[in-house]
MARVEX-382961 format. One record per residue: x, y, z of N, C-alpha, C in turn; residue in three letters. Coordinates in steps of 0.2 Angstrom, whole numbers, plus 5000, padded with zeros to 4 digits. Example, Ala and Ser with C-alpha at 12.3 -4.5 7.8 and 13.67 -1.06 7.14 Angstrom:
506649725039506249785039506649845039ALA;506449895035506849955036506450005039SER;
END
This chain:
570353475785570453505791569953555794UNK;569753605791569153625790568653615792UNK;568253555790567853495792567853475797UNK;568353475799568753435807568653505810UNK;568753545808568853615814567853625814UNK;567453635810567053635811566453585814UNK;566853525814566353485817566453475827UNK;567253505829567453515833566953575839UNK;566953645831566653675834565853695836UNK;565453635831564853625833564753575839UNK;565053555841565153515850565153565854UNK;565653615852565753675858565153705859UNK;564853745852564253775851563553735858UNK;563453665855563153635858562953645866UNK;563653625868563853625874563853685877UNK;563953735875563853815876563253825877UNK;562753815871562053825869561853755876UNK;561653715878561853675885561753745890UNK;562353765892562553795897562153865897UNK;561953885891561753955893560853935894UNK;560653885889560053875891560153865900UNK;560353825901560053805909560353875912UNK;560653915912560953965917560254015913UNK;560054035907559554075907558954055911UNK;558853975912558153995916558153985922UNK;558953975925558953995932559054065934UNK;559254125928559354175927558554225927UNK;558354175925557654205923557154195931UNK;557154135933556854145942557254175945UNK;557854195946558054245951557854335950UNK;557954345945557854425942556954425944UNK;556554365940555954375945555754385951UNK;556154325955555954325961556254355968UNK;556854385966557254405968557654485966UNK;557354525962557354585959556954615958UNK;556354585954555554615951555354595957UNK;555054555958554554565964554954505970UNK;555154575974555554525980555254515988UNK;555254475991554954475996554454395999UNK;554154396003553554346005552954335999UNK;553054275997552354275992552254185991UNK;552054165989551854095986552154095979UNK;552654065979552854045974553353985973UNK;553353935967553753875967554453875969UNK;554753825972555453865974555853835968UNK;556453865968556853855962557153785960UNK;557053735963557053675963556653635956UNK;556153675959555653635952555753675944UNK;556053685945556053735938557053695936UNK;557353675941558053625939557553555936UNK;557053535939556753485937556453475928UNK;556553555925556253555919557053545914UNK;557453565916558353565915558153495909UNK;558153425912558153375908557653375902UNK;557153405901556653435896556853465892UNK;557153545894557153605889557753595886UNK;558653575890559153585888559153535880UNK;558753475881559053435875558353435867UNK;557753465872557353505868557553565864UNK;557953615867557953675863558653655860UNK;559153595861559653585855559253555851UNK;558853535849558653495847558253535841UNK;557853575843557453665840558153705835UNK;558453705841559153735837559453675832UNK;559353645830559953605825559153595818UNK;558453585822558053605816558053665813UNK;558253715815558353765814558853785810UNK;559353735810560253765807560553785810UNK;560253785816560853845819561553815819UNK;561653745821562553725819562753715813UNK;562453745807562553755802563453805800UNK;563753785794564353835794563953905795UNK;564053935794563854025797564654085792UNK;565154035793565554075789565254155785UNK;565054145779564754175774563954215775UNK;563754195782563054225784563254275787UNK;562954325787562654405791562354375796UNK;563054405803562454425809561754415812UNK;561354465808560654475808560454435806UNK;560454365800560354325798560354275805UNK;560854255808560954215815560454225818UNK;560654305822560154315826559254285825UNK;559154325819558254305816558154225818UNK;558854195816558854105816558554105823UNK;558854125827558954105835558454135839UNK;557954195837557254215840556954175838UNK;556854145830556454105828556354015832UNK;557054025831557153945836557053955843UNK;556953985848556854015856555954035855UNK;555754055849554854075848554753995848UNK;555053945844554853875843554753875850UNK;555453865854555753815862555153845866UNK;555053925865554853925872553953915872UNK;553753905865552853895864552853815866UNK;553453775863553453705866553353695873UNK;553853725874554053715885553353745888UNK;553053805886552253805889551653765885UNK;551953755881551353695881551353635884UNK;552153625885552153555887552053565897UNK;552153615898552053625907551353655907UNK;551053695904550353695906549953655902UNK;550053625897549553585895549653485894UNK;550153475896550353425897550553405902UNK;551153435906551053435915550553445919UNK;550053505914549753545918549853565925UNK;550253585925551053615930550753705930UNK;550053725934549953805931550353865937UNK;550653825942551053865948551753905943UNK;551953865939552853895933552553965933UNK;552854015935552954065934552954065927UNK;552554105921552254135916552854205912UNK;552954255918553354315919554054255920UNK;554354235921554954185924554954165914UNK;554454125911554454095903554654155899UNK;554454225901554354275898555254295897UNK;555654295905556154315905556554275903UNK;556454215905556954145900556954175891UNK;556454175890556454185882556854235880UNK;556754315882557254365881558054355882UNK;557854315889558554315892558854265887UNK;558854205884559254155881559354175872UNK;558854225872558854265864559854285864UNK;559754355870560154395872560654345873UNK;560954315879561454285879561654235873UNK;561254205870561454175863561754215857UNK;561354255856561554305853562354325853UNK;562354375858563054375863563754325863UNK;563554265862564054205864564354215857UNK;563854195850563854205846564154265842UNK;564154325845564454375842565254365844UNK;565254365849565854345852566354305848UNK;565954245845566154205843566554225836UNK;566054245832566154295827566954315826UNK;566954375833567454415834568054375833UNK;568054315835568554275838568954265833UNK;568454225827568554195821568954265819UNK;568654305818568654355811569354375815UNK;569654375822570354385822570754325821UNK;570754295821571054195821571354205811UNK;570654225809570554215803571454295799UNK;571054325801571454405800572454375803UNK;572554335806573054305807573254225804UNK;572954235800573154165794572754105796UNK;572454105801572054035803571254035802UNK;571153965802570453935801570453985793UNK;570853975790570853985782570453915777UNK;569853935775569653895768570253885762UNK;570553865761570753835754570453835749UNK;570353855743569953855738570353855732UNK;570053795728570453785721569653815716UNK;569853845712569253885708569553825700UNK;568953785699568853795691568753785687UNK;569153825681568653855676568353925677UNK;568553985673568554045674567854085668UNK;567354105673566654135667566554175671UNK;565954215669565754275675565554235681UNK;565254175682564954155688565654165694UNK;566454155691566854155693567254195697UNK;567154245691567354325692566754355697UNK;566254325700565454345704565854315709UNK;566154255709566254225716566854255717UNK;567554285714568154305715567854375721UNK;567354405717567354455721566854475728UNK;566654435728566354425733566754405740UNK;567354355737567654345742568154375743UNK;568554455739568654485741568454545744UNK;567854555743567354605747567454585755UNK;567554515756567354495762567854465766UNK;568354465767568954445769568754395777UNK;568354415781568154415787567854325785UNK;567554305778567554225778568054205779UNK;568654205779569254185778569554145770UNK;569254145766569254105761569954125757UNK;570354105755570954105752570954035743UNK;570754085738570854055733571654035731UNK;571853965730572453975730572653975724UNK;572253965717572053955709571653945705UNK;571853955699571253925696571553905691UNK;571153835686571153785681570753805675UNK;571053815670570453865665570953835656UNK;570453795652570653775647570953835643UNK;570853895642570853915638571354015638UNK;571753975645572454035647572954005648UNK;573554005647574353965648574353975657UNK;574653925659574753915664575153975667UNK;575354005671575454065677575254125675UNK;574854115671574354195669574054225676UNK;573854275677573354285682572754325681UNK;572254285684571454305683571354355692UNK;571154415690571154455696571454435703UNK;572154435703572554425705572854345708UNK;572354295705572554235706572754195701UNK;573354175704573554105697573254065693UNK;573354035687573353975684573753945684UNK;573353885688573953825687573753785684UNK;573553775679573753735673572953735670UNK;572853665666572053625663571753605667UNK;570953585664570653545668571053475671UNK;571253445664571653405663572253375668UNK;572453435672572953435679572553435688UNK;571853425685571653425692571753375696UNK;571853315692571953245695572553255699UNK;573053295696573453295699573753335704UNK;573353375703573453445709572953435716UNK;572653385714572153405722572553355725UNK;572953275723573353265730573953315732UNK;574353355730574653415730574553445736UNK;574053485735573653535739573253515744UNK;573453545749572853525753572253575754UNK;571853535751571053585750570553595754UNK;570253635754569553625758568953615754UNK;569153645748568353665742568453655737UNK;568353645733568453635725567753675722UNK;567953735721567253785716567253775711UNK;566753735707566853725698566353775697UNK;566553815692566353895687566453865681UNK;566253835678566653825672566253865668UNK;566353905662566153945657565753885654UNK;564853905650564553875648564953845640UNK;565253875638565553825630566053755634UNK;566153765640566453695642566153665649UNK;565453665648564953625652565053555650UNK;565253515643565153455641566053415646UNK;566053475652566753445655566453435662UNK;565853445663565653455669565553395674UNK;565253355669565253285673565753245677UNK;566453235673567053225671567353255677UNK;567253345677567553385685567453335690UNK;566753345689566253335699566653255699UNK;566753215695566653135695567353135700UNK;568153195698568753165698568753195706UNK;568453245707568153285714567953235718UNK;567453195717567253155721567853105723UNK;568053085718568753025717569153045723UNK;569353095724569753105730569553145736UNK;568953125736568353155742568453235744UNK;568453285741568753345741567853395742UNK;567553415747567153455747566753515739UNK;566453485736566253525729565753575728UNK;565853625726565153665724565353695718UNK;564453705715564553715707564253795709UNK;564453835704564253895705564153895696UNK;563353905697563153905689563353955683UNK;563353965679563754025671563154055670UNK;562354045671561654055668561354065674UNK;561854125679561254125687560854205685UNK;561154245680560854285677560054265674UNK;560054195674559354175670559054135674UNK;559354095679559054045684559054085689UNK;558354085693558154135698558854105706UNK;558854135710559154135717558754045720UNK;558354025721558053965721557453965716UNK;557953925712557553875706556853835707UNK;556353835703555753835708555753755701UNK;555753705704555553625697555153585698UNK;555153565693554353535692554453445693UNK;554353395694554653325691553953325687UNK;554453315678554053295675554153215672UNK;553853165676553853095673554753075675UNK;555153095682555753085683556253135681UNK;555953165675556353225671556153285676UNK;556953315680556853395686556653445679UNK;556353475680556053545673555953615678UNK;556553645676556753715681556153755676UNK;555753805682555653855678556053895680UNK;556253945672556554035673556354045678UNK;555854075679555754155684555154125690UNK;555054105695554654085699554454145704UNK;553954155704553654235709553254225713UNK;553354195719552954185724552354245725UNK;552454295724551754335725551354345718UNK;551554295715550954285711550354235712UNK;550554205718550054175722549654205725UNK;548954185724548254225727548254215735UNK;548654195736548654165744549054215746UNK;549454225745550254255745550254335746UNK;549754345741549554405739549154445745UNK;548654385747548154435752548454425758UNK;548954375760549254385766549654445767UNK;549954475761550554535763549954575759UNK;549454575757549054635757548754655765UNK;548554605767548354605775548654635779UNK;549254595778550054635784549954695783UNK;550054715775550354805775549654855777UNK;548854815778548454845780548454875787UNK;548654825792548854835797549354875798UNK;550154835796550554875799550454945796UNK;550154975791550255055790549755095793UNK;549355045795548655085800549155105807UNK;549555055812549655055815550555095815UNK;550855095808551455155809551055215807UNK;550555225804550255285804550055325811UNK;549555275816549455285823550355315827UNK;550655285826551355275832551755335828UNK;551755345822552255415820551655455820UNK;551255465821550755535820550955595823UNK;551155585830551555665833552155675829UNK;552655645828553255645826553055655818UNK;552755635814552255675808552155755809UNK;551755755813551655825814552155885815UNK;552655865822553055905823553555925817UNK;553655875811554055895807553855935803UNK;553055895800552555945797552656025800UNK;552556045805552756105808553556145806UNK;554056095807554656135808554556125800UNK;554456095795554356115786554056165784UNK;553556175790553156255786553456325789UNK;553756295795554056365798554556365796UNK;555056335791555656345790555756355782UNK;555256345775555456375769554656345768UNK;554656405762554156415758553756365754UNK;553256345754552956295749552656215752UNK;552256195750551856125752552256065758UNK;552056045762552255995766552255935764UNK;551955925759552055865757552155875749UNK;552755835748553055825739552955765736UNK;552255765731552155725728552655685721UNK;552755645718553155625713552955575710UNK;552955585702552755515701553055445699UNK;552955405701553555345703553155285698UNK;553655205698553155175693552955115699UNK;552555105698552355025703552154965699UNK;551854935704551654865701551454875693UNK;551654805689551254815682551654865677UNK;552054915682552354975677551754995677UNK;551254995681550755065682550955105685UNK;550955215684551255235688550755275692UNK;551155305700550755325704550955375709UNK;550455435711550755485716551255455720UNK;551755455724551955425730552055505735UNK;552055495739552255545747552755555747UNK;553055615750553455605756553555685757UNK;553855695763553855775765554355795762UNK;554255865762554655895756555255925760UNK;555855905756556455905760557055945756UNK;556655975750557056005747556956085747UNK;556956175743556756215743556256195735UNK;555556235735555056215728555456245722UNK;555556195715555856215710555356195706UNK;555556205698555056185693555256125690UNK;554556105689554656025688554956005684UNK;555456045679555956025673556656025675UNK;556656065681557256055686557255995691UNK;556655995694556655925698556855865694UNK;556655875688556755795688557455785683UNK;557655835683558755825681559055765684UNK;558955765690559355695692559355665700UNK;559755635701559655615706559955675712UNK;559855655718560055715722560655685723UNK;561255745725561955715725562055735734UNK;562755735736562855745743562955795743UNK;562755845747562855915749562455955743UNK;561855945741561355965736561156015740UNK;561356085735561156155739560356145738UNK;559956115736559456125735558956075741UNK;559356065746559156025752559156055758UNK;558456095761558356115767558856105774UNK;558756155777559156115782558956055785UNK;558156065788557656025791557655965782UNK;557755975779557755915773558155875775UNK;558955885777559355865777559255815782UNK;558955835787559055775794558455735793UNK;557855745790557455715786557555645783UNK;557955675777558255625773558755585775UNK;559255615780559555565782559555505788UNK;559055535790558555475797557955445793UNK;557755455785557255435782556455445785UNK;556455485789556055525789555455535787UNK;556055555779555355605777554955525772UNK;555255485772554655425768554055415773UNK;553955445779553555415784552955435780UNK;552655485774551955495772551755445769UNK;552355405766552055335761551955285763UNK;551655285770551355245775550555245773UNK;550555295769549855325765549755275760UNK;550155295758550455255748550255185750UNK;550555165757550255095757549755055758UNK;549455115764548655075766548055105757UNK;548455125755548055165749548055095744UNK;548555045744548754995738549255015734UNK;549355085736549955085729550555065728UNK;550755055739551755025738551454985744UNK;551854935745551854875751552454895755UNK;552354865762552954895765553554855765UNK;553554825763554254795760554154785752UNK;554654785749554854785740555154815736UNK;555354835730555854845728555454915727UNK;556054975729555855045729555755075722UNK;555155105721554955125716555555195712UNK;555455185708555855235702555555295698UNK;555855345695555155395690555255365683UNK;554855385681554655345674555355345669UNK;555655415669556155425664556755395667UNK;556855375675557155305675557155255673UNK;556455255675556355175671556555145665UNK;556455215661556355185653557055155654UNK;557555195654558355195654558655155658UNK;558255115663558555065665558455005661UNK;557855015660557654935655558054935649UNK;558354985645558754975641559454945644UNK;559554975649560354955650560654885656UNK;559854885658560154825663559554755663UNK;559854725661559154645663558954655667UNK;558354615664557854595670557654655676UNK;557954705674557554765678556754775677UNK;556354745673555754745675555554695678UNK;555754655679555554595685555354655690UNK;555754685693555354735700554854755701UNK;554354755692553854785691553354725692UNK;553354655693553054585695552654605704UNK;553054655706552754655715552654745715UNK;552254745721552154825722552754855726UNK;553054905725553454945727553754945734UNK;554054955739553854955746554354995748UNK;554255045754554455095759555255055760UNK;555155005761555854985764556054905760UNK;556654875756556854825753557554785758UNK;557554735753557954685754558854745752UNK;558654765746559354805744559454885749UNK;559054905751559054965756559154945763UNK;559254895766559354875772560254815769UNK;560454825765560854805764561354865762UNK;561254905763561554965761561555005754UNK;561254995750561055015742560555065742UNK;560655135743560055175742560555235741UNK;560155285740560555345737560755345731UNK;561455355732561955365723562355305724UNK;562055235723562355165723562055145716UNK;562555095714562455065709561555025709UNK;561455055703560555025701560554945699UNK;561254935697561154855694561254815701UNK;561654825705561854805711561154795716UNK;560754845715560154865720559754815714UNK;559654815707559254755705559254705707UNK;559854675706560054615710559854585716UNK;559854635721559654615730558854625726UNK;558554685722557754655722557254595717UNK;558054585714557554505712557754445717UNK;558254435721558354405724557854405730UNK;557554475731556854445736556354435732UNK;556154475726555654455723555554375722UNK;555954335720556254265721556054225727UNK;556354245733556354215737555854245744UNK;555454285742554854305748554654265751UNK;554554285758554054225763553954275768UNK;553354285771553254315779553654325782UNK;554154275785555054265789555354315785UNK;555454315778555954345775555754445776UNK;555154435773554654515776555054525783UNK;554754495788555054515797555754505797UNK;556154485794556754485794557054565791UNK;556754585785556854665782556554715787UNK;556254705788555854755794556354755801UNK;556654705803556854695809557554735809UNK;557754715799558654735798558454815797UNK;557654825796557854915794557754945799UNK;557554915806557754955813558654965815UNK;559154915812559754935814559954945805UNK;560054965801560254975796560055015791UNK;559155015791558855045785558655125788UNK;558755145791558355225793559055265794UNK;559555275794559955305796560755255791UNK;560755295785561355255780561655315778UNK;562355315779562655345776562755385768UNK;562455345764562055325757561555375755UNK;561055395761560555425762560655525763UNK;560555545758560355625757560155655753UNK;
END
């Protein structure tokens, strides 16, 4: 049903996406020509620009469907859509001028008319899509467009998925039990049933009517796995594996074909490519030259109200660990009153920390005061995106108690991460925030970088997490 609702609602999208495309570029020549510069002039009339309609509309569905965008969405962030849909309209509309001025060679098409088409179909796509959003997540909040989900086999990978989907109610997904060898049938695992053995899935899934069948099975009964998926397929029932060993296999598994044989490597790090490297060395040359330029007065001004308002240095040096677990001065403006460094370094700052300036306080909590580690970056010691550096007598104490926490130590540090635009900073869980940063460390790409930068203009500079 599910499937059926879904595949209904990619027709609609389609058709929508259709209709906002041609109404943004007629939308687009009237605000120009008709708004911004109105009056007597020489320009195309609005006719020929309907003549492009059979071009763009089944081009830019077409941009959009390479892109994913009729993809479920359930379980995606927002922001994640939206970056899809600028990225697909950067495609559409580099296409549509290339194709009018260098293949019509068509050079009358208002330029400024392309410019407001592209903004304007971002924002209304956007828009339709939020809405859409809204709809669901009330549809959903009164019992419909509900996932079904038979979970089985009960491991940590399990208990990772159980809660995830209660974090998040707004996918709609409703587990309605699980099948687990090794607990009596009506038990219950974080408040959902057992109904029975592996043994009874044959017979449960004509029963039910499902949408999903999630196999978790604990690794000592992996030699059932095959056996699962086979009886899954049998009754054509939608499958996913969520693996027992994601603790060890990276977020996307990087493999090799050896002679037919897939050969996963463990840990795969894209910036350990020399390529990789000097392009996001290059990015972070420029962008910190260029946020260095753009905060420079608002630098200042604060510098000022730091010195007129409590005694001691403008800027608070700390030493932090970076790439390699080499460690290094890091910036930032001092936001607290001066104390002795046996004191600073007691613990983390808590909320309502008498030791935090008044002017610290609006600092830290607009993030502010990181703005001198724009220093730190054009210097090489943090990149502007990556997993936020630590002080050393964290560090030790985290490598003892949490895995893979020195994986963060594979990349250089950065101003701003994938777990800090997610909401992980302040006094949040460290194993929680390692997770979001091997998962970028894992999955880096330039898109993924503009995609953190883009979520920390609405997310990263002002969190309630932050003081």
């Amino acid at each position: 049903m599910i499937r059926d609702n879904q595949q209904i609602l990619n027709r609609i999208n389609v058709l929508i996406d259709a209709v906002i495309v041609a109404a943004s570029l007629v939308l687009a020549y009237i605000i120009k020509f008709y708004i911004i510069t109105p009056g007597p002039g020489y320009y195309l009339e609005l006719s020929y620009y309907y003549d492009l309609l059979p071009f763009v509309i089944p081009g830019y569905i077409l941009i959009y469907s390479f892109c994913d965008i009729y993809t479920s969405r359930r379980t995606w962030r927002q922001q994640s859509e939206i970056l899809d849909l600028i990225k697909a309209n950067t495609f559409g509309i580099l296409a549509l001028m290339l194709f009018i001025y260098n293949v019509m060679r068509e050079i009358n098409y208002s330029r400024s008319v392309m410019a407001i088409f592209y903004f304007l179909n971002i924002f209304l796509c956007s828009l339709y899509r939020g809405i859409l959003r809204a709809v669901l997540k009330s549809f959903r909040k009164k019992g419909y467009n509900i996932k079904h989900v038979l979970l089985v086999g009960y491991s940590r990978a399990a208990e990772h998925y159980m809660d995830r989907v209660r974090e998040n109610p707004q996918w709609g997904y409703n587990i309605v039990g699980v099948l687990d060898e090794h607990v009596p049938a009506g038990a219950m695992y974080h408040g959902v049933k057992v109904l029975g053995t592996l043994g009874n899935l044959e017979y449960i899934l004509p029963e039910h009517k499902l949408d999903e069948i999630v196999i978790a099975l604990p690794l000592e009964d992996y030699e059932k796995l095959e056996e699962t998926v086979s009886i899954c397929e049998k009754f054509g029932v939608h499958t996913k594996f969520v693996p027992d060993y994601n603790s060890v296999i990276p977020t996307k598994p990087y493999t090799e074909d050896l002679g037919g044989l897939p050969v996963i490597n463990i840990r795969y790090v894209p910036l350990t490519n020399s390529g990789n490297i000097f392009i996001k060395r290059v990015f972070d040359i420029f962008a910190s030259l260029f946020g260095i330029i753009i905060t420079s007065p608002l630098m200042l001004v604060i510098a000022l109200l730091i010195k007129l308002t409590s005694k001691g240095p403008i800027i608070f040096r700390q030493e932090r660990v970076g790439l390699h677990n080499k460690t290094f001065q890091m910036y930032k403006f001092r936001s607290m009153r001066v104390q002795s460094e046996k004191r600073e370094k007691k613990g983390w700052t808590r909320k309502n920390d008498p030791r935090v300036t008044p002017v610290g306080k609006f600092i830290r909590k607009t993030s502010i005061d990181e703005l001198p580690q724009l220093f730190n970056i054009l210097k090489g010691d943090m990149s502007l995106i990556g997993p936020r550096p630590e002080r050393p007598q964290f560090v030790e104490k985290f490598m003892e108690e949490i895995p893979r926490y020195n994986v963060k130590h594979q990349v250089r540090p950065g101003l701003t991460g994938w777990a800090q635009v997610n909401g992980l900073r302040g006094d949040t869980s460290i194993r929680k925030r390692v997770e979001y940063d091997i998962y970028y460390i894992e999955n880096w790409s330039v898109f993924f970088d503009i995609k953190i930068i883009i979520m920390t203009f609405f997310t990263g500079f002002i969190n309630k997490n932050a003081y």
